[in-house]
C-alpha positions as CSV (number, residue, x, y, z in Angstrom):
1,X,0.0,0.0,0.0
2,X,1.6,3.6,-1.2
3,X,1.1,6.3,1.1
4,X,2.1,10.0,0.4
5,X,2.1,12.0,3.3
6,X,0.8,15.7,2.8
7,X,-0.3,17.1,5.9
8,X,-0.4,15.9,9.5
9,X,-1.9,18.5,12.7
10,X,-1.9,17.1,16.1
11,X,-4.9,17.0,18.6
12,X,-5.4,16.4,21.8
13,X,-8.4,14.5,23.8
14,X,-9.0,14.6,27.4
15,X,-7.9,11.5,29.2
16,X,-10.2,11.2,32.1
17,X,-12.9,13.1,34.0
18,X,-11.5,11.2,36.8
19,X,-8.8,9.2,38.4
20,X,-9.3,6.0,40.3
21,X,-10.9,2.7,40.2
22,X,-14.5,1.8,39.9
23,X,-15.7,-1.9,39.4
24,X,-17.9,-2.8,37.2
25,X,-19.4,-6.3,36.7
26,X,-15.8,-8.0,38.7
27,X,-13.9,-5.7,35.8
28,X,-11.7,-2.9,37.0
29,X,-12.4,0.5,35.1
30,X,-10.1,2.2,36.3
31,X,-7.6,5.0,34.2
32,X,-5.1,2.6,32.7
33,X,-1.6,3.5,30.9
34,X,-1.1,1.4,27.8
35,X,1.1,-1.1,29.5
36,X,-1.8,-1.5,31.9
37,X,-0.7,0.4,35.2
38,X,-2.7,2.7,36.8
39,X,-2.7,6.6,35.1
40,X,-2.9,9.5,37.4
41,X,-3.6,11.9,34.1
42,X,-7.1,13.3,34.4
43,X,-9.1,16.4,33.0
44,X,-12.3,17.2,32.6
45,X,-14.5,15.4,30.4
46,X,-16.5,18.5,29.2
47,X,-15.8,18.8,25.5
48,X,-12.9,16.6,25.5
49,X,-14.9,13.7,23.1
50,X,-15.3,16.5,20.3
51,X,-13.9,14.9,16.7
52,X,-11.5,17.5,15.4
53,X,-11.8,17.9,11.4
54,X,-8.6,19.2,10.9
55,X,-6.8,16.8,12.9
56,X,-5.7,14.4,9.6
57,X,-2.8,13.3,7.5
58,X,-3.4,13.1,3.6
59,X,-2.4,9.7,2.3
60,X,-2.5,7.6,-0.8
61,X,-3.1,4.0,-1.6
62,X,-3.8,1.5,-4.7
63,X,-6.2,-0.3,-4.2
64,X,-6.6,-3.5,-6.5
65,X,-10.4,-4.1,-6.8
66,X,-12.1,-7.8,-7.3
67,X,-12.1,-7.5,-10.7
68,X,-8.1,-6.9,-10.7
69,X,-8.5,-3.0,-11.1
70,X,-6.5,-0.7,-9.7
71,X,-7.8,2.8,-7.9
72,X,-5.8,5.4,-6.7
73,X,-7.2,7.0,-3.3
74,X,-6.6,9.8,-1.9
75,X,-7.8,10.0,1.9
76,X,-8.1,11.4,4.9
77,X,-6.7,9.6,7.9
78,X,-6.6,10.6,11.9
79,X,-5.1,8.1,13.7
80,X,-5.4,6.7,17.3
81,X,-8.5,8.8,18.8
82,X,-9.4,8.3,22.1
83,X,-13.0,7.5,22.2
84,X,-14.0,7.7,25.6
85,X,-13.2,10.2,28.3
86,X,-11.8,7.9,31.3
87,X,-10.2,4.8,29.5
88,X,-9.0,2.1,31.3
89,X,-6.1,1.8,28.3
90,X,-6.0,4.6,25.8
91,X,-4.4,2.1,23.4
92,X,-7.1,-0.1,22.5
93,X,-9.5,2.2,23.2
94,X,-9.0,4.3,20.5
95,X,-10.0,4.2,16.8
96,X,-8.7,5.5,13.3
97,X,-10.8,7.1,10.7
98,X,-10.0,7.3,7.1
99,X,-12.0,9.5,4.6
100,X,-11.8,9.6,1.3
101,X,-11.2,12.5,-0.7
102,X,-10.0,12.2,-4.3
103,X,-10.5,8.1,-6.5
104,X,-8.8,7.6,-9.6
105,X,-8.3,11.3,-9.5
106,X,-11.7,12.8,-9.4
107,X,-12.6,14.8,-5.9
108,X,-15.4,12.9,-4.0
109,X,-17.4,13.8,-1.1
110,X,-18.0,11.6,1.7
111,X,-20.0,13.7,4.3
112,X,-23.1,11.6,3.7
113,X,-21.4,8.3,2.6
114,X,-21.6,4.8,4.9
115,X,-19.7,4.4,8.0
116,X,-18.2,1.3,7.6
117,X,-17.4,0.1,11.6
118,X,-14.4,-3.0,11.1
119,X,-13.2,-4.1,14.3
120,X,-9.8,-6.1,13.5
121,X,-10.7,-8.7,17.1
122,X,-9.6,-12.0,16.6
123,X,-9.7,-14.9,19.6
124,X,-11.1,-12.1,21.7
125,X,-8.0,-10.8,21.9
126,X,-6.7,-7.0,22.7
127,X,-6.8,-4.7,19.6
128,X,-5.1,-1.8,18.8
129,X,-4.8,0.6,16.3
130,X,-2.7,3.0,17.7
131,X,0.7,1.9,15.7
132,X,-1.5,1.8,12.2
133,X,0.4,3.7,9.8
134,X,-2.6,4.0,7.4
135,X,-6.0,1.9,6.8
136,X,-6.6,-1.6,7.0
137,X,-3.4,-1.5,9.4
138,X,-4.7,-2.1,12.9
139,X,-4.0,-4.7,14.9
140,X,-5.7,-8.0,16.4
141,X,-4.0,-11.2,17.6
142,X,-5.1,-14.8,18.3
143,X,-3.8,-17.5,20.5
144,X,-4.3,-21.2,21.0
145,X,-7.3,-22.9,23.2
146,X,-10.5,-22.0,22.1
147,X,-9.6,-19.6,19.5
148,X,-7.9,-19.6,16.0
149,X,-4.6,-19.5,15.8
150,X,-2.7,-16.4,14.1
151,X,-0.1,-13.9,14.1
152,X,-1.4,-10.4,15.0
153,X,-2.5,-8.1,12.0
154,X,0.4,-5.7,10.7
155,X,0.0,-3.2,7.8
156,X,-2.7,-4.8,5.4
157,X,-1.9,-5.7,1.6
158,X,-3.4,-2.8,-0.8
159,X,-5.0,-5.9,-2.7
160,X,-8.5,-6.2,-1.9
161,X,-8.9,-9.1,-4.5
162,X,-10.7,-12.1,-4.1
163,X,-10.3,-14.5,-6.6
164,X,-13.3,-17.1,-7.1
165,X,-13.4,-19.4,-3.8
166,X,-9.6,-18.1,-2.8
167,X,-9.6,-17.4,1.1
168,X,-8.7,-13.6,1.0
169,X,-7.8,-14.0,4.6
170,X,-4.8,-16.1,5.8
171,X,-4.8,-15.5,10.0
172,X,-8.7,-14.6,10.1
173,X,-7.7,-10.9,11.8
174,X,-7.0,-8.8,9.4
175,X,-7.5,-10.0,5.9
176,X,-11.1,-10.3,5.3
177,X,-11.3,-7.1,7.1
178,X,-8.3,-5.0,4.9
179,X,-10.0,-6.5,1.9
180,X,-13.5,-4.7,2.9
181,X,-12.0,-1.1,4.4
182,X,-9.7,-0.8,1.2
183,X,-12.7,-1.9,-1.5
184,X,-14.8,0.7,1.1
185,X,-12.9,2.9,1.0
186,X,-12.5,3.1,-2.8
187,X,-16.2,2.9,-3.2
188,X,-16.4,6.0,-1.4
189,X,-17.2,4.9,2.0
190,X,-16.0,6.2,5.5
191,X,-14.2,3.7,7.2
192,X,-13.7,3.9,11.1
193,X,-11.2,1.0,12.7
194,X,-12.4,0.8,16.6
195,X,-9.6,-0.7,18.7
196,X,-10.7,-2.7,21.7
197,X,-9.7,-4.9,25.0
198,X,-9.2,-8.0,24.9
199,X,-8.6,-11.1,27.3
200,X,-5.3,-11.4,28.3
201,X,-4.8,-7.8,29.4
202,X,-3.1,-7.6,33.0
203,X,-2.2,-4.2,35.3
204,X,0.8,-4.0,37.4
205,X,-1.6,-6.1,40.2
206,X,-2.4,-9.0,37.8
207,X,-5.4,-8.3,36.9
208,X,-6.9,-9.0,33.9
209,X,-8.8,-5.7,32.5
210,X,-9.9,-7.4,29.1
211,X,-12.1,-9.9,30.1
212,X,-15.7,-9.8,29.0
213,X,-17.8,-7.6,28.7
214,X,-14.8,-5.3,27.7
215,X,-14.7,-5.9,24.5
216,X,-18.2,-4.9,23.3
217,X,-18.5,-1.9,25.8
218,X,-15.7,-0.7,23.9
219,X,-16.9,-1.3,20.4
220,X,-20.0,0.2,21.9
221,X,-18.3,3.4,23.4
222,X,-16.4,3.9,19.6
223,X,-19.7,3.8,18.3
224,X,-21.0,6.4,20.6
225,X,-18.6,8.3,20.1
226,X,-19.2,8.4,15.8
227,X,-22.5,9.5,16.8
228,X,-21.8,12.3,18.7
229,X,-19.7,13.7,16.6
230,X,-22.1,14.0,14.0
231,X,-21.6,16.9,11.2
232,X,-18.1,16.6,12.6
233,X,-16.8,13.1,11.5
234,X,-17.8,12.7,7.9
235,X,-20.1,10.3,7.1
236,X,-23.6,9.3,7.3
237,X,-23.9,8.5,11.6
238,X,-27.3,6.9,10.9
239,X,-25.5,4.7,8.2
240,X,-22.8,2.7,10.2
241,X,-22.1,-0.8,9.2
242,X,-20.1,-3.3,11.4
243,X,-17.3,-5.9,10.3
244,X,-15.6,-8.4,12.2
245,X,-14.4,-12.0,11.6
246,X,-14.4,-15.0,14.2
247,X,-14.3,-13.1,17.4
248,X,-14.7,-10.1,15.7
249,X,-17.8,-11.6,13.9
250,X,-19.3,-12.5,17.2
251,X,-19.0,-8.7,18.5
252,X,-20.1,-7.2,15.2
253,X,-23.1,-9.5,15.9
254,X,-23.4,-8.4,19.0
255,X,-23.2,-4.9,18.2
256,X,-26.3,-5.2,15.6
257,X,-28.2,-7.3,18.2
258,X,-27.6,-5.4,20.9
259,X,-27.8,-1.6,20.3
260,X,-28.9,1.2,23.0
261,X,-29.8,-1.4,25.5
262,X,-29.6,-0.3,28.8
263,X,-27.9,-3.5,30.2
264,X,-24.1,-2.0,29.3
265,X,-25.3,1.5,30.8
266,X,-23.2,1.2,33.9
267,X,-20.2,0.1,32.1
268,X,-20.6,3.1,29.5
269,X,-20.8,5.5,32.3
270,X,-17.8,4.4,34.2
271,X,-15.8,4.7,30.9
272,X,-16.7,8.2,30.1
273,X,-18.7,7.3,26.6
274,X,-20.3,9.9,24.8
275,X,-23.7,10.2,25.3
276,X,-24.8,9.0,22.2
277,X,-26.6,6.0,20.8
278,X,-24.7,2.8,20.3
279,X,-27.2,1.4,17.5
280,X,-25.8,0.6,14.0
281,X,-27.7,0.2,10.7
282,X,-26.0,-3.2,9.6
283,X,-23.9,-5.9,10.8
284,X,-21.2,-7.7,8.6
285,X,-20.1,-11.3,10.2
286,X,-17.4,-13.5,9.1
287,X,-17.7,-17.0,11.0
288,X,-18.9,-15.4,14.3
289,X,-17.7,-17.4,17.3
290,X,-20.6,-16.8,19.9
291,X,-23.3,-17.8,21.7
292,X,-20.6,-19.4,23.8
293,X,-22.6,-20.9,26.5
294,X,-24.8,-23.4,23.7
295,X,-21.3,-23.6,21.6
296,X,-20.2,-26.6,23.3
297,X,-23.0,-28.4,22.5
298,X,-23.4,-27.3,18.6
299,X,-19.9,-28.0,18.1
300,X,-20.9,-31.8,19.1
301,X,-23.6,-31.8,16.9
302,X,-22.0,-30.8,14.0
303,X,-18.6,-32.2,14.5
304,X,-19.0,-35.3,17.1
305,X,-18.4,-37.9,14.2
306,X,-15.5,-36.4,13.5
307,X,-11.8,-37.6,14.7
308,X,-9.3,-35.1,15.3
309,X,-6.6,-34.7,13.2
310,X,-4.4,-37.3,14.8
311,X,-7.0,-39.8,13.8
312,X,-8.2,-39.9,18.0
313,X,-11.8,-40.2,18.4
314,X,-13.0,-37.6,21.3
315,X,-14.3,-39.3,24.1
316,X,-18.1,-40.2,22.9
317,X,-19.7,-40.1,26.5
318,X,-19.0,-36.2,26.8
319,X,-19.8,-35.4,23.4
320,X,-23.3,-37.5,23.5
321,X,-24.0,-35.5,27.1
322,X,-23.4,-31.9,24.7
323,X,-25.6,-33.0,22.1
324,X,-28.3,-34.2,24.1
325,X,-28.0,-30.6,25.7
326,X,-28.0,-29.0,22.1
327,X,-30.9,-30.9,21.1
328,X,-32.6,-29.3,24.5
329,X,-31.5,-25.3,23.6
330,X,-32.7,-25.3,19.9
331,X,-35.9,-27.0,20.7
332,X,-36.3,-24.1,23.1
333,X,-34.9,-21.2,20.2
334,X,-38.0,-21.8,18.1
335,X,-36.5,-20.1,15.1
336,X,-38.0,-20.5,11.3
337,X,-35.5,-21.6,8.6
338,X,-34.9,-19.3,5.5
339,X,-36.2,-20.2,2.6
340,X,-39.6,-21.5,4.3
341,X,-38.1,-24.3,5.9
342,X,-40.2,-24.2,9.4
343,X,-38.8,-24.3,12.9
344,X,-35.5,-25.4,13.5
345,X,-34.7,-28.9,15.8
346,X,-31.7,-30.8,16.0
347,X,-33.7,-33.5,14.4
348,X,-34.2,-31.7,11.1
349,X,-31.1,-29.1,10.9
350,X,-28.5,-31.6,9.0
351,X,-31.3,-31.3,6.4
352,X,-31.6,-27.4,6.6
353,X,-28.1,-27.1,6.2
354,X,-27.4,-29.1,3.3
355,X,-30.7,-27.8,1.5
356,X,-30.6,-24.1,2.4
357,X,-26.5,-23.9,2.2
358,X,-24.6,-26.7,2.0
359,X,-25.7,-27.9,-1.8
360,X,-26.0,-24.3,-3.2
361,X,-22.7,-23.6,-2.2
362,X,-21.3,-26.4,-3.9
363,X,-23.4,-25.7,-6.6
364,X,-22.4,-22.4,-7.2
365,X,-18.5,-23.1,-6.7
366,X,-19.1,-26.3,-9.6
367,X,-20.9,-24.1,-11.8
368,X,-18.3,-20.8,-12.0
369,X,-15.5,-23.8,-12.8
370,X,-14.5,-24.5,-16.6
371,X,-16.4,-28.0,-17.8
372,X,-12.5,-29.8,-17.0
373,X,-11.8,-28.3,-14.0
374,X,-15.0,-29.4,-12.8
375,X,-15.1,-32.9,-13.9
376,X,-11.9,-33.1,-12.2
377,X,-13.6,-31.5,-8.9
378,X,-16.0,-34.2,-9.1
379,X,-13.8,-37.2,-10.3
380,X,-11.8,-36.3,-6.8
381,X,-15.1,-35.7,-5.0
382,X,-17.3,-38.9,-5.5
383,X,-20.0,-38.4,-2.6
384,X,-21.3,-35.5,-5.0
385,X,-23.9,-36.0,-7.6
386,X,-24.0,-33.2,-10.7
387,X,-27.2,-33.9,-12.5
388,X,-29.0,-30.6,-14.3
389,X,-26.4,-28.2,-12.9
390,X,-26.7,-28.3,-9.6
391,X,-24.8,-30.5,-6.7
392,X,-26.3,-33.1,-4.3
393,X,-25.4,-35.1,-1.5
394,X,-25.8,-36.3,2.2
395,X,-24.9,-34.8,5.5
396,X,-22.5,-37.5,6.5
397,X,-20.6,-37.4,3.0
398,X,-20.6,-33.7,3.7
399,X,-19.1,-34.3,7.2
400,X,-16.4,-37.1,5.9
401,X,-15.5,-34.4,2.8
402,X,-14.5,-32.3,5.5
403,X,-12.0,-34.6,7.8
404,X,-10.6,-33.7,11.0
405,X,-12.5,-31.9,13.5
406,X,-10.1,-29.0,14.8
407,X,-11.0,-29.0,18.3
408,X,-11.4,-31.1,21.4
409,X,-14.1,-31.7,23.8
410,X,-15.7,-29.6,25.2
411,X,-14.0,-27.5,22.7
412,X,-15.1,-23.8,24.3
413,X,-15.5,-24.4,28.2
414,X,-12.5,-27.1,27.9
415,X,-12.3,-29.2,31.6
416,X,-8.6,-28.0,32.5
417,X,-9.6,-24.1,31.3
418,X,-7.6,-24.0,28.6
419,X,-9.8,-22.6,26.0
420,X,-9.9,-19.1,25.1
421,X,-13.1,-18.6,26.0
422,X,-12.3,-19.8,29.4
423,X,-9.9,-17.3,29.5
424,X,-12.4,-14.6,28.3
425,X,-14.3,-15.6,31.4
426,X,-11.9,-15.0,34.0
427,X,-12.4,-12.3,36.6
428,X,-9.7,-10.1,38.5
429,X,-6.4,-12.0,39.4
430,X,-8.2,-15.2,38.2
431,X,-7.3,-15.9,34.4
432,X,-9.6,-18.5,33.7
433,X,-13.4,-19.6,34.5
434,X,-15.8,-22.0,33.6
435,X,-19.0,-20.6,32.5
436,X,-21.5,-23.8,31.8
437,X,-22.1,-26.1,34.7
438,X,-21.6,-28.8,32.5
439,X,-17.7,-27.5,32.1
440,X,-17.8,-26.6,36.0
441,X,-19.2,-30.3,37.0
442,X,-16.4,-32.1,35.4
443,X,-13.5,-29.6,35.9
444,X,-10.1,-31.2,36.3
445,X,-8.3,-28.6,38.1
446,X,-9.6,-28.7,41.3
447,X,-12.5,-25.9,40.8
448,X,-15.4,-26.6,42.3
449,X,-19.1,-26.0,42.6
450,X,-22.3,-26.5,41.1
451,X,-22.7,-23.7,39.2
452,X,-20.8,-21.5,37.5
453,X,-20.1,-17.8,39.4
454,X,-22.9,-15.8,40.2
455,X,-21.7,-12.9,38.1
456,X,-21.7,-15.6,34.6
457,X,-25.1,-15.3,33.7
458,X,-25.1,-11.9,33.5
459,X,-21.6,-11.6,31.3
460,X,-23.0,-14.6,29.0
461,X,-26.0,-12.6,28.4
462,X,-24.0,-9.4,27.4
463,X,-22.0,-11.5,24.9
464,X,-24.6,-13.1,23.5
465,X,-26.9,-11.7,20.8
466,X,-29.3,-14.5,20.5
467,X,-30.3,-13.1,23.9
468,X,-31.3,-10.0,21.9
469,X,-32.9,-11.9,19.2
470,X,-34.4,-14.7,20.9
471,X,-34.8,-14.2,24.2
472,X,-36.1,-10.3,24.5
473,X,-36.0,-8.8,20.6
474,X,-34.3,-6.0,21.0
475,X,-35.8,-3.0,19.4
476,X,-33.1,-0.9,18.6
477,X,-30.8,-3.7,16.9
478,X,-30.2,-3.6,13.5
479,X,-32.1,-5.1,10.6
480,X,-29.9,-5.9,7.9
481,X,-27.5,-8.8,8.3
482,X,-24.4,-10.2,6.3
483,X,-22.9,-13.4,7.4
484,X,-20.7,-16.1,5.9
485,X,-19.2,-19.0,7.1
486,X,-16.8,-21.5,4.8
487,X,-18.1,-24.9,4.9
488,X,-14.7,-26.5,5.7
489,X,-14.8,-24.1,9.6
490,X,-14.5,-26.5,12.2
491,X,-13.5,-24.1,14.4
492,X,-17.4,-24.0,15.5
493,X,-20.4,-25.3,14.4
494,X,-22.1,-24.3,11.5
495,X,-25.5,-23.7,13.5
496,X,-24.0,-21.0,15.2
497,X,-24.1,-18.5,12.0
498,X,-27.2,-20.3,10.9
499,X,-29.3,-20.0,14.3
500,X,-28.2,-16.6,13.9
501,X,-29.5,-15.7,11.0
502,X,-32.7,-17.6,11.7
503,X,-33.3,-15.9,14.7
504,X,-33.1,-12.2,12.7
505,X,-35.0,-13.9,10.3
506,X,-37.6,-15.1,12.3
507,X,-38.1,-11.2,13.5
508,X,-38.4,-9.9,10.0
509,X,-34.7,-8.9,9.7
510,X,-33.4,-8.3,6.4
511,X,-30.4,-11.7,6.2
512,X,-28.1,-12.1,3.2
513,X,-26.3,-15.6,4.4
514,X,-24.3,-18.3,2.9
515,X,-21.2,-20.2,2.9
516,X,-18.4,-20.7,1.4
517,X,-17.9,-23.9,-0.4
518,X,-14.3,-25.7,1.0
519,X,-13.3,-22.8,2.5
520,X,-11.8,-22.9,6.3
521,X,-12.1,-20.2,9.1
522,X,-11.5,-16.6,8.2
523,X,-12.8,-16.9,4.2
524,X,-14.1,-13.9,2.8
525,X,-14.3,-15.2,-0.9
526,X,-17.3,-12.3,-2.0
527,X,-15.6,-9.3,-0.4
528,X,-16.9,-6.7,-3.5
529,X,-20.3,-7.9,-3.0
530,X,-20.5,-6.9,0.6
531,X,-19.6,-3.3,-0.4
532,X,-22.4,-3.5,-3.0
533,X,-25.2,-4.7,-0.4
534,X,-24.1,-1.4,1.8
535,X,-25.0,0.4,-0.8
536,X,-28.2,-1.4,-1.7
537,X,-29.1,-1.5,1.8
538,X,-28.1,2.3,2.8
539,X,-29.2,3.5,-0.4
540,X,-26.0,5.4,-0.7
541,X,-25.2,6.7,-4.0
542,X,-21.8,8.1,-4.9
543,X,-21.0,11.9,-5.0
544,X,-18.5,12.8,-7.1
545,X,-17.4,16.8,-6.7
């Protein structure tokens, strides 16, 4: 990515209204430096959450469209903005926003043009964008456990291609989401890049400060602050779209799902956020990794069959025990199929999934190859049947086109709290929790009880959309949805995206869904359409000075 530096003015943002600590929920919200002690700089938050236009460098990037194109952009780009007026850690709670100003050398104006909202989260990890040199640049980061593996994000390719069925992102933190802010940002689009806190975030007293329900109070608190600053920041506020993969898909779900309820009042006010709405038009999802307390469950449902990669077979009396409980949690979701399909049970959803996804995604990957190519695909692929142009087959031979399951069981509240999400749960000094009592009951570190800490319910329900969608429909979430999945992701269950969008769908929602055929965790295969359907769905049309 070529940037040309042309002008760069400082600001300043008020730190704090106050110094000290206030708890929240078990999480410490107190003034943080960015290696996590505790920051004695304070000022009054009167006016210090006011966007400052003229506060910018001028930068330029090619940027290599889907169709193999390249546009030259000229932007606008203020980096590292502290977006709420006591942080707890100024530097993931900050964002970047990039403007365009000038494509292919015509001026363009993007006061009224889609905010496009991309979170770069991956594992539930910390993200920061305050070392980005330009867009797409933020960083996330992924460990082990219960989350995808990865390097964190570092500057992001200027290519925003995607060739047919190619995984456009490698590490599942930054590539699907550099593809959509550069194509965005050529469109015309404003693109804002939230940084966040993530789980394994510790002060000087061990405490970990990035433990749910950081993350999304943060995202939430960016958000606010975009609002506020209406007329200020360019852009459309009323038009802000989310984007997130894994992780980052769950909170951009979560986001949608979830906007102005009350329940994250008290942790916006002990942060300082804007007082502003938190709702956002639409919500882009790559392979969201939530509804973490059912996940267990799902992933047995979908995957049990499966051996790990190692050829071992998990051990078949847990993972019977999590789909029995499966069975019991979708019976009680009620949620319509698309398509006309009917309610949802784990009797009938190997049949939903192959009818309403599974075969047309095959279908369309078979049909976009040449006549050899694809009567090699098939001579390789037996267990599918090509007859009048479309692609066939069972559940089973779906599951044994697949292979290896990539995770363990339970593979999200793991026994000995290894997971990720175990981690994600943990509460002051304590760096890991379990939050099912199924996990709790046969926990093999000594942690005992019969239910999970009193404080879980809560937390699970403030990372949770379904509880937004299912539970009590939330009336300010949004109402259009993207979300893919590749078909080859075992790093969850392909009910999760699906319940999801049946859930929105059941309420009326607007859902554009569908997977990507033998792609793995991360794949963002259709990145150009996504920046068509915010268009389509905004209405937004292009102003060219």
């Amino acid at each position: 990515m070529k940037h040309r530096a042309v002008k760069r003015r400082s600001v300043v943002l008020g730190i704090g209204a106050t110094a000290g600590v206030a708890a929240v929920g078990g999480i410490a919200l107190s003034a943080q430096a960015s290696d996590g002690t505790s920051s004695s700089s304070s000022s009054s938050a009167t006016g210090s959450l006011v966007f400052d236009p003229d506060a910018y460098t001028e930068l330029t990037t090619t940027v290599t469209d889907t169709a193999g194109d390249d546009h030259e952009v000229t932007y606008h780009f203020w980096k590292a903005i502290t977006y709420v007026a006591a942080p707890v850690d100024e530097k993931y709670q900050s964002l970047n926003v990039s403007v365009p100003v000038e494509i292919d050398g015509t001026a363009v104006d993007a006061s009224d043009a889609p905010i496009l909202f991309a979170n770069s989260v991956g594992g539930y990890m910390p993200s920061s964008v305050a070392d980005a040199t330009g867009i797409g640049a933020g960083g996330g980061g992924m460990t082990g456990g219960g989350a995808p593996g990865g390097a964190p994000t570092g500057s992001a390719s200027a290519s925003a291609s995607a060739a047919p069925n190619a995984n456009a992102n490698t590490n599942a933190t930054g590539g699907a989401l550099s593809s959509n802010q550069l194509l965005a940002l050529a469109a015309g689009y404003v693109v804002v890049e939230p940084g966040a806190r993530g789980r394994t975030l510790t002060n000087s007293a061990g405490e970990y400060y990035g433990v749910a329900p950081a993350a999304i109070v943060d995202l939430k608190a960016a958000v606010r602050y975009v609002r506020a600053n209406k007329g200020r920041i360019p852009g459309d506020t009323d038009r802000i779209v989310s984007a997130g993969t894994s992780a980052g898909g769950a909170l951009s779900s979560l986001l949608g799902a979830s906007g102005d309820s009350p329940l994250y009042d008290t942790y916006l006010k002990a942060l300082g956020a804007a007082d502003a709405s938190d709702a956002i038009f639409a919500t882009g999802a790559w392979c969201p990794i939530t509804d973490l307390e059912h996940a267990d469950g799902a992933y047995e449902w979908n995957w049990g069959a499966n051996a790990l990669g190692t050829g071992e077979q998990v051990d078949r009396t847990v993972s019977k025990a999590l789909r029995s409980q499966f069975a019991e949690y979708q019976a009680s979701l009620k949620v319509k199929g698309l398509g006309g399909f009917g309610t949802l049970t784990a009797r009938n959803y190997d049949e939903y999934l192959v009818e309403q996804y599974l075969e047309p995604s095959a279908t369309t990957y078979l049909a976009a190859l040449s006549d050899a190519d694809r009567a090699t695909y098939l001579a390789a692929n037996t267990f599918i049947t090509w007859e009048n142009d479309r692609a066939t087959f069972s559940w089973d031979d779906f599951l044994t086109h697949v292979g290896a399951r990539k995770k363990t069981v339970p593979a999200f509240d793991a026994f000995d709290l290894s997971t990720g999400e175990n981690n994600l749960f943990g509460k002051g000094t304590t760096q890991a929790r379990h939050f099912t009592a199924y996990g709790l009951k046969n926990d093999t570190t000594g942690v005992t009880g019969k239910r999970p800490a009193g404080d879980i319910p809560e937390v699970l329900r403030l990372m949770n959309p379904m509880y937004f969608l299912v539970d009590k429909p939330n009336p300010g979430r949004t109402k259009h949805w993207w979300i893919r999945l590749g078909t080859n992701d075992s790093d969850t269950s392909h009910t999760v995206s699906a319940n999801l969008a049946a859930a929105a769908h059941t309420l009326g929602d607007d859902v554009n869904h569908l997977y990507y055929w033998d792609q793995g965790h991360g794949a963002n295969t259709d990145p150009g359409d996504f920046i068509t359907w915010i268009a389509k769905v905004t209405g937004h049309k292009s102003r060219k000075r």
